[in-house]
Backbone as numpy.savetxt, mean C-alpha at the origin, in Angstrom:
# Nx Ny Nz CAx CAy CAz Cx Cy Cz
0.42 -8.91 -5.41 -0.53 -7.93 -4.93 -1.95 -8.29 -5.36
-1.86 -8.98 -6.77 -3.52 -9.63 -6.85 -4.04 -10.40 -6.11
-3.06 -11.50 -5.48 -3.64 -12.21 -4.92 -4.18 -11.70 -3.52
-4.40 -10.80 -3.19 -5.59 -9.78 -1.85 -6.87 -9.98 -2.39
-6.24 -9.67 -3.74 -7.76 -9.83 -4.19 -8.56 -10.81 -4.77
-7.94 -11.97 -4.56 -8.27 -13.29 -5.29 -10.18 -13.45 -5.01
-10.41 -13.03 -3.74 -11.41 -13.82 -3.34 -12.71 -12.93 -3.94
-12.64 -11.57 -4.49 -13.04 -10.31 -5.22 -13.61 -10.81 -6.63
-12.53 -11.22 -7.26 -12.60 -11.17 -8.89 -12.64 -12.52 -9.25
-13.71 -13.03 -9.85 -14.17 -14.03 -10.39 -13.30 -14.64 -11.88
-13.16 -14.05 -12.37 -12.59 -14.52 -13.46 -10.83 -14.01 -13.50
-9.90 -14.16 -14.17 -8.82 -14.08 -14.52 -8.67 -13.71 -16.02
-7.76 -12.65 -16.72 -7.73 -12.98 -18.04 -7.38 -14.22 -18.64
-6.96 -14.95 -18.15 -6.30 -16.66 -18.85 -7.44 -17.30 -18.86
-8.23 -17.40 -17.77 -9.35 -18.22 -17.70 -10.69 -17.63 -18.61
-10.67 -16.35 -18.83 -11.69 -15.61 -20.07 -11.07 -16.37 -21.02
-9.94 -15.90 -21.59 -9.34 -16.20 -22.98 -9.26 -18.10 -23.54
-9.54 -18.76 -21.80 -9.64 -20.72 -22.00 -10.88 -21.09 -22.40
-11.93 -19.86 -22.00 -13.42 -20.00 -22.10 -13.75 -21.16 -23.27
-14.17 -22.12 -23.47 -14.99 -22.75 -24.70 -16.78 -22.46 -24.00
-17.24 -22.30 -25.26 -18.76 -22.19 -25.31 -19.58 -23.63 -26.08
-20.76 -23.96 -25.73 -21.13 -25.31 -26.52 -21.90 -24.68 -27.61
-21.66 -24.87 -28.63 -22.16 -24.58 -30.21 -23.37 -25.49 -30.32
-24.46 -24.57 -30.67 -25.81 -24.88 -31.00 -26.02 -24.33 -31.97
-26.71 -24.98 -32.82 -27.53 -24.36 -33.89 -28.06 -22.86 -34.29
-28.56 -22.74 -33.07 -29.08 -20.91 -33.29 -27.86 -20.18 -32.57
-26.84 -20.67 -32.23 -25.71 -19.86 -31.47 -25.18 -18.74 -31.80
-24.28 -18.12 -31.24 -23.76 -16.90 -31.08 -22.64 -17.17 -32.55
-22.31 -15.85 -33.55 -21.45 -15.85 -34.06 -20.04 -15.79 -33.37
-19.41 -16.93 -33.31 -18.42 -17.20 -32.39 -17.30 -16.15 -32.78
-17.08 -15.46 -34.06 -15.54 -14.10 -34.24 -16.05 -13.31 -33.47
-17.59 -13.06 -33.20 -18.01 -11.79 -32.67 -18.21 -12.03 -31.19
-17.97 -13.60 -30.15 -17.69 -13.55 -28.91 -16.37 -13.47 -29.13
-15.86 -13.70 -29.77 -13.93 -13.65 -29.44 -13.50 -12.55 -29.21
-13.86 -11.68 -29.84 -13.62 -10.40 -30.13 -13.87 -9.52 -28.73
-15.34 -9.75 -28.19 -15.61 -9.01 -27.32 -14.97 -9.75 -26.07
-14.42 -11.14 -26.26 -14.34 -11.46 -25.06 -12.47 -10.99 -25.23
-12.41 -10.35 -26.34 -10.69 -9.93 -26.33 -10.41 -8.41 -25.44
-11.55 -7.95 -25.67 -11.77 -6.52 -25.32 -12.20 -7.17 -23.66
-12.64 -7.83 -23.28 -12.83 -8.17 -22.09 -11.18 -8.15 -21.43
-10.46 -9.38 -21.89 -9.10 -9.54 -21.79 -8.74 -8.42 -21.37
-8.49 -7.83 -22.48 -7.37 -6.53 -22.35 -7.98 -5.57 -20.82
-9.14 -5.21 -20.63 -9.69 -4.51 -19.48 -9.43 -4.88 -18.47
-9.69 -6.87 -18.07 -9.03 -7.21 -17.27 -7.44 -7.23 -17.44
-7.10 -7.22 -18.21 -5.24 -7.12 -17.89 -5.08 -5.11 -17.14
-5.37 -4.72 -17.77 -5.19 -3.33 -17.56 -5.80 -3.07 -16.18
-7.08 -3.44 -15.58 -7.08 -3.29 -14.18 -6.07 -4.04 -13.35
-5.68 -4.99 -14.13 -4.63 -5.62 -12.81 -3.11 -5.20 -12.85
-2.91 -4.36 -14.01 -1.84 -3.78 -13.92 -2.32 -2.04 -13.33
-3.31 -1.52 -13.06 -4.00 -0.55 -12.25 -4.16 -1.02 -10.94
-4.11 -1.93 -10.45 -4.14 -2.32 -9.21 -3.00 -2.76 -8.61
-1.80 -3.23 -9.84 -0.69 -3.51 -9.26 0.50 -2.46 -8.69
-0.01 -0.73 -9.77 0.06 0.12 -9.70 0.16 1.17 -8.33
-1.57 0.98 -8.13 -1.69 1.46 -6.59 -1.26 0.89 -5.82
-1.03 -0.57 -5.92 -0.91 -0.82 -4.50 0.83 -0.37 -4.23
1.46 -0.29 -5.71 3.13 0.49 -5.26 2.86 1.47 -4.54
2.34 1.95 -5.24 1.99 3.98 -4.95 1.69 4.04 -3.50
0.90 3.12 -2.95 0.45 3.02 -1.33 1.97 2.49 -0.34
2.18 1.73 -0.80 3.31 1.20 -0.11 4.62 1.92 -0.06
4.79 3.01 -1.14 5.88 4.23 -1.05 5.32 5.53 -0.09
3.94 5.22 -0.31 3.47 7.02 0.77 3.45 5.73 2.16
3.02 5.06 1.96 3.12 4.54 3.92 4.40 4.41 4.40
5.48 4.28 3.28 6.86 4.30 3.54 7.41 5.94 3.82
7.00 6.56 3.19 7.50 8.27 3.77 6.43 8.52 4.65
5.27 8.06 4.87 4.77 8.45 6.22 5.57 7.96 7.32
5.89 6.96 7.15 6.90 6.48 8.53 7.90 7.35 8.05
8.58 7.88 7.28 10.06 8.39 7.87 9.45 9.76 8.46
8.34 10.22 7.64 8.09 11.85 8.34 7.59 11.56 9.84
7.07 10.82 10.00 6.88 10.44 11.80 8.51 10.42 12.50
9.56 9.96 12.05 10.30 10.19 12.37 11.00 11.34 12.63
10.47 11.76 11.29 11.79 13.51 11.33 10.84 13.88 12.76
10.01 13.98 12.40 8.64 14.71 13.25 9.67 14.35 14.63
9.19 12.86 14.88 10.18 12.82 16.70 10.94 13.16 16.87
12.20 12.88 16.05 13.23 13.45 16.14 13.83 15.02 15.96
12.61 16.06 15.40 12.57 17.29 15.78 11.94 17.68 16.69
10.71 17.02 17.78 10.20 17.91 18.78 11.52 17.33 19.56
12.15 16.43 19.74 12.68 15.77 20.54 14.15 16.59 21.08
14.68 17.72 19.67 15.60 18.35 19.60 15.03 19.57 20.18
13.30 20.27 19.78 13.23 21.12 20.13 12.80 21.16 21.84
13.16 19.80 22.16 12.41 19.55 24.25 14.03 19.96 24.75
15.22 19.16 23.95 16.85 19.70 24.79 16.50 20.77 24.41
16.45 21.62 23.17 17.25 22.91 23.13 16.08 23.77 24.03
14.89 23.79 24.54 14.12 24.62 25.75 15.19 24.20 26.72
14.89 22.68 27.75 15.95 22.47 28.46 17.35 23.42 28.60
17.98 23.11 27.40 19.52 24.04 27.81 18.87 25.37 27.75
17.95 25.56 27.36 18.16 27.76 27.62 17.44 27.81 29.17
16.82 26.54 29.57 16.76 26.71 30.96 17.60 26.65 31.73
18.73 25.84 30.94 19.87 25.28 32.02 19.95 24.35 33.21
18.95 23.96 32.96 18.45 22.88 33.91 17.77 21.53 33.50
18.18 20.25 34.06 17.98 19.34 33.30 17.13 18.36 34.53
16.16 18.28 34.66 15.60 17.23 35.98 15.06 15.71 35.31
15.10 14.99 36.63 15.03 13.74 36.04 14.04 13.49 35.01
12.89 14.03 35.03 11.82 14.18 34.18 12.18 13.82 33.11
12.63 15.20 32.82 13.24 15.34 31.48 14.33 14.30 30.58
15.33 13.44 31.52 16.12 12.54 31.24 15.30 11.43 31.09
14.11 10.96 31.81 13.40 9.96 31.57 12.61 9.83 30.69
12.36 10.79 29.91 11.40 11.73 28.77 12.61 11.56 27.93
13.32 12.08 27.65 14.16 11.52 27.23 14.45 10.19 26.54
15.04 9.46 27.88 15.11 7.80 27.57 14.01 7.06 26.55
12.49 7.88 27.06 11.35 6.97 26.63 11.64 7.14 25.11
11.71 8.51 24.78 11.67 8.66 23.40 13.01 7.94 22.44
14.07 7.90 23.07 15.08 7.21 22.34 14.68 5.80 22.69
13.93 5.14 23.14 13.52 3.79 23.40 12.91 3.22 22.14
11.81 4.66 22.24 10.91 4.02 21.20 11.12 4.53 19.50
12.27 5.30 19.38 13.01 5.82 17.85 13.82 4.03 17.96
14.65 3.45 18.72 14.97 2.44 18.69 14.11 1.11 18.32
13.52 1.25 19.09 12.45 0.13 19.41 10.79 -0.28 18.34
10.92 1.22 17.64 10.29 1.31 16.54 8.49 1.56 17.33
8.74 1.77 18.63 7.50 1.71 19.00 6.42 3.09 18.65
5.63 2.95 18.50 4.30 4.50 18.26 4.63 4.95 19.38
4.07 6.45 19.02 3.68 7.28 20.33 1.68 6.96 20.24
């Protein structure tokens, strides 16, 4: 799932944590980049386990959105026969209306 986002995020935690810096004379106290670049680490690990997160969470509601589209068809679809039978009358319309909709519960097609 990270990799969507490869082209986004510049760095990686592995590649922070491979970092070497060139040591100069007036340079940075190097415990005190480690440190912050540890706290870097951990933020990036934790967004990518926050992102690996959502993107479950998305992929289970787009998964019950498709089944509730279903119940959905498959209840107006019960409530189009049961008008039909209290009419008692069934015209081709209706059988072809019909067909379409069991075509596309089959066929997986949208309305």
């Amino acid at each position: 799932m990270i990799k969507m986002y490869q082209n986004k995020i510049t760095l990686s935690p592995q590649e922070i944590l491979e970092k070497e810096f060139k040591i100069d004379t007036r340079g940075y106290r190097l415990k005190e980049v480690d440190q912050f670049l540890d706290i870097i680490i951990g933020d990036y690990e934790q967004f990518f386990n926050i992102i690996n997160h959502l993107e479950q969470e998305k992929a289970d509601l787009l998964k019950e959105i498709m089944n509730l589209k279903q119940e959905l068809r498959n209840a107006r679809m019960n409530v189009e026969i049961a008008k039909t039978q209290e009419a008692g009358e069934i015209s081709n319309v209706d059988v072809l209306r019909r067909l379409s909709q069991l075509e596309k519960m089959v066929y997986g097609r949208e309305e």
